[in-house]
C-alpha positions as CSV (number, residue, x, y, z in Angstrom):
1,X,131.1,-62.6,34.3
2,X,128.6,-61.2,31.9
3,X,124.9,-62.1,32.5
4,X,122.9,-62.6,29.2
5,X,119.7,-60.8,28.8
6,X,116.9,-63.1,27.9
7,X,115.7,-62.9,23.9
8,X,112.6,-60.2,24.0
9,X,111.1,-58.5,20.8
10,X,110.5,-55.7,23.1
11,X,114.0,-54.7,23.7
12,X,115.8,-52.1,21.3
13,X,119.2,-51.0,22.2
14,X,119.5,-47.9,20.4
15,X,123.1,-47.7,18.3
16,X,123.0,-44.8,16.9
17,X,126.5,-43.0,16.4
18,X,125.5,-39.9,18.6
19,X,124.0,-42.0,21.0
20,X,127.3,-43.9,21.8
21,X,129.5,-40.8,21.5
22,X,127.1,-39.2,24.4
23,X,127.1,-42.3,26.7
24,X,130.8,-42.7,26.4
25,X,131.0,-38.9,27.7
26,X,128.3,-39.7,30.4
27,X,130.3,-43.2,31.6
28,X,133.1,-40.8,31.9
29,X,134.3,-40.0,35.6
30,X,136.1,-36.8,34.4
31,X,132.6,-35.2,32.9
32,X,131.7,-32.4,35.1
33,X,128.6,-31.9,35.7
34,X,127.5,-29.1,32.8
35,X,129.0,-31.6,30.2
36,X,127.4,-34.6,32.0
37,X,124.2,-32.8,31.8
38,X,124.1,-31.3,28.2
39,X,125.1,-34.8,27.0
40,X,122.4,-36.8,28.9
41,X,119.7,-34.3,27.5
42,X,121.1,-34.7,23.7
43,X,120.8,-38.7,24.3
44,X,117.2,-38.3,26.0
45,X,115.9,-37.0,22.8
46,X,117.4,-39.2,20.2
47,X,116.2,-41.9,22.4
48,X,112.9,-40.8,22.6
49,X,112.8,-40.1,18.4
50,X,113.3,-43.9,18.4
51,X,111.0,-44.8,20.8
52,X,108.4,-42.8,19.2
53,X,108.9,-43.5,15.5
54,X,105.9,-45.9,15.4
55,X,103.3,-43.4,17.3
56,X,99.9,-43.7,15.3
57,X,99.2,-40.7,13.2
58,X,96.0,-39.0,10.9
59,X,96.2,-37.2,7.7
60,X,95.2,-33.6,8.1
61,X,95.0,-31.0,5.9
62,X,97.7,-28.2,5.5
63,X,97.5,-24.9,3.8
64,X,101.5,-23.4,2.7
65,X,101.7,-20.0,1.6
66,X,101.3,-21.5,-1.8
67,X,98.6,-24.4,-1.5
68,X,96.8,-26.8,0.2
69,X,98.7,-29.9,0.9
70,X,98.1,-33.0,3.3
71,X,99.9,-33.8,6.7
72,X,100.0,-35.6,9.1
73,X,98.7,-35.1,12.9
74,X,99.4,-37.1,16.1
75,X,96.3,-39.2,17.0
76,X,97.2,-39.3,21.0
77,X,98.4,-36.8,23.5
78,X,101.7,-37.8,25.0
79,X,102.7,-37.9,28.8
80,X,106.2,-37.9,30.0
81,X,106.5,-39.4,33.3
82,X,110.1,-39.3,34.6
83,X,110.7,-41.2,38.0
84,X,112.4,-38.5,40.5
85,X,114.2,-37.1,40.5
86,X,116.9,-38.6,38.0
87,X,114.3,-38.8,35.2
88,X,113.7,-34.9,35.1
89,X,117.1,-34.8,33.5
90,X,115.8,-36.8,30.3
91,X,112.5,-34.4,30.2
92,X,114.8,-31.5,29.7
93,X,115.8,-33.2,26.5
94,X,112.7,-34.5,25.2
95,X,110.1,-31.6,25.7
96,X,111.6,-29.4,23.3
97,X,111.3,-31.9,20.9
98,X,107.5,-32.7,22.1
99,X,106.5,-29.7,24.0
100,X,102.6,-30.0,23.8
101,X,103.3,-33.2,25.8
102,X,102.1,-33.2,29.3
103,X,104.4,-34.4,32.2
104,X,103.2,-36.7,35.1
105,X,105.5,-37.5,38.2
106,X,106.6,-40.5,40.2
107,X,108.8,-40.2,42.9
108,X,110.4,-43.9,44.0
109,X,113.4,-43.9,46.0
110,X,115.8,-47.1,46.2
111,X,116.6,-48.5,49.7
112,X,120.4,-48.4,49.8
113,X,120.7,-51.6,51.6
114,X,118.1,-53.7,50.7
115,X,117.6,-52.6,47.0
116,X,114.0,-52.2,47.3
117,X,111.6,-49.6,45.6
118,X,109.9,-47.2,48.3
119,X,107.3,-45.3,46.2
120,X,106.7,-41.7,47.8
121,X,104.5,-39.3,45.2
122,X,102.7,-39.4,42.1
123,X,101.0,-37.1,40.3
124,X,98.9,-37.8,37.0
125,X,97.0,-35.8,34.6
126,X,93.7,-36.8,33.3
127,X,94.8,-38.5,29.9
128,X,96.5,-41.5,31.0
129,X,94.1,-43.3,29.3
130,X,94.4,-42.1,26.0
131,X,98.0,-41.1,26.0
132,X,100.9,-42.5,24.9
133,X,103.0,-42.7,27.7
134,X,106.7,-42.6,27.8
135,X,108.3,-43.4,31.5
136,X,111.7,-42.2,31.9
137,X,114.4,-43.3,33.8
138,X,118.0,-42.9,33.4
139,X,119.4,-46.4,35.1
140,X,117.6,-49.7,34.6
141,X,119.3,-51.8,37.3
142,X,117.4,-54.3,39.4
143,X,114.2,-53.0,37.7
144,X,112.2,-52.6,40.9
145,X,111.6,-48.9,40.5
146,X,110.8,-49.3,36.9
147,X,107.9,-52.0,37.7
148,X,106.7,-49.9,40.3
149,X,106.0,-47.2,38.4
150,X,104.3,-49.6,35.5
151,X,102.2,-50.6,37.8
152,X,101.0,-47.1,39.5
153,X,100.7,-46.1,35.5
154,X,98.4,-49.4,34.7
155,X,96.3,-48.8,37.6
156,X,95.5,-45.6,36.8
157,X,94.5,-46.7,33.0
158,X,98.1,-46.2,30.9
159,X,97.6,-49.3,28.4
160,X,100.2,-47.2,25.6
161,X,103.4,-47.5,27.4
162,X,107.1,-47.0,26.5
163,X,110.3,-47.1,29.2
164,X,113.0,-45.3,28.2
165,X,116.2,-45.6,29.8
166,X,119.9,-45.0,28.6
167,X,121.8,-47.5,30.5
168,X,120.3,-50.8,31.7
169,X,121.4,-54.4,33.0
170,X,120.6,-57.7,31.9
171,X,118.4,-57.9,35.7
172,X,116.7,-55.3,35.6
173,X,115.9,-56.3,31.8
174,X,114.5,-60.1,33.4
175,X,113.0,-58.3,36.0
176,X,111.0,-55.8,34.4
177,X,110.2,-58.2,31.6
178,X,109.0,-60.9,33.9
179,X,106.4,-58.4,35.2
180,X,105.6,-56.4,31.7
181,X,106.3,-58.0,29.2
182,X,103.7,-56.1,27.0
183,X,106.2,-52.9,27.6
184,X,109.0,-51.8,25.4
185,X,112.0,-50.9,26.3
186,X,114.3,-48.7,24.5
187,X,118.5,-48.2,26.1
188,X,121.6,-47.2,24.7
189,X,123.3,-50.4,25.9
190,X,122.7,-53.5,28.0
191,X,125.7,-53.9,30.6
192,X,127.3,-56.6,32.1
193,X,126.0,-57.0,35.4
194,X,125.1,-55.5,39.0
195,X,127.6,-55.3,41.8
196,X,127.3,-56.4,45.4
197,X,125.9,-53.1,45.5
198,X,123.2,-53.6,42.9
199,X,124.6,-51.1,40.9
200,X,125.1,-51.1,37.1
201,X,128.6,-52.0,35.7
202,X,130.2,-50.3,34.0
203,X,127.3,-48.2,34.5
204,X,127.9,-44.5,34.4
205,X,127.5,-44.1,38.5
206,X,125.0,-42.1,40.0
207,X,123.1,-40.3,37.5
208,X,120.8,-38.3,39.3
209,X,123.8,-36.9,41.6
210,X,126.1,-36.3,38.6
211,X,123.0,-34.6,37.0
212,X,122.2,-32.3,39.4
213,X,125.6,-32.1,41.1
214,X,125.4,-33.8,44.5
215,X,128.5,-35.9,44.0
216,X,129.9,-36.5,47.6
């Protein structure tokens, strides 16, 4: 049975042609690990153009080889902050596409049988404040993680954040929303549901073990 996300405004699911080709490579179990990993970096970055397209910008001045002209500049620093270890994945994608941004850490891992967040390291630079901040996290599934790490961020003075993640489900989506609301969320698709197992289906399995190839 397929669980229906609530309505949000701050939910884009991101339909871009390349974006589905990729994910339909990453759902699939015959993707070895170097495809599965060139393929989750290529949707990281188109993911994060789109989550970015409305940064705020200031005109600057340009000099060509031929004249002056006018530009534009970004007003704030951006911070990556992938949640470990599957989100490092997605900052091999994005940095070359950003790579004045600076990259914080949060390391959460999920309690296999209870489901729960265990929050184990963080590490944030001093601009957290100032900075647009994109989190980054593969799998939005239950949505614990993801409002863990919202809340480390706000309590150390984020107030610009995005959450990018390429597959989510519709109770992670409730979840995460229900907490904060005032955070977008940008995904390739919504699926239908969790399992007994509170795993995404269809889902793409593991990411973080496909990723870095510690498929059992």
């Amino acid at each position: 049975m397929r669980s229906t996300p609530p309505p949000m405004n701050s939910l884009t699911v991101c339909t871009h042609p390349l974006i589905q080709a990729a994910l339909s490579r990453l759902r699939d179990h015959r993707t070895d690990c170097e495809e599965f990993r060139r393929h989750l970096r290529a949707m990281s970055m188109l993911l994060f153009v789109e989550a970015a397209r409305d940064l705020e910008t200031r005109t600057v001045e340009v000099t060509t080889p031929m004249e002056k002209t006018t530009g534009r500049k970004l007003v704030h620093p951006i911070v990556l902050v992938p949640i470990l270890r599957a989100g490092l994945g997605m900052v091999d994608g994005i940095w070359p596409v950003v790579p004045a941004a600076q990259l914080a850490h949060i390391g959460i891992y999920r309690d296999e049988e209870t489901a729960r967040p265990h929050p184990y390291y963080s590490k944030f630079g001093p601009d957290l404040n100032i900075a647009e901040v994109f989190l980054l996290d593969p799998m939005l599934a239950t949505g614990q993680s993801a409002v863990e790490a919202v809340n480390q961020l706000k309590a150390h003075g984020a107030s610009r954040l995005r959450f990018i993640c390429l597959v989510s489900a519709p109770e992670g989506i409730k979840t995460f929303h229900g907490t904060h609301p005032d955070v977008p969320v940008f995904t390739a698709t919504v699926d239908l549901r969790l399992n007994e197992h509170s795993y995404i289906v269809p889902g793409l399995g593991d990411a973080g073990d496909r990723y870095f190839g510690t498929v059992r």
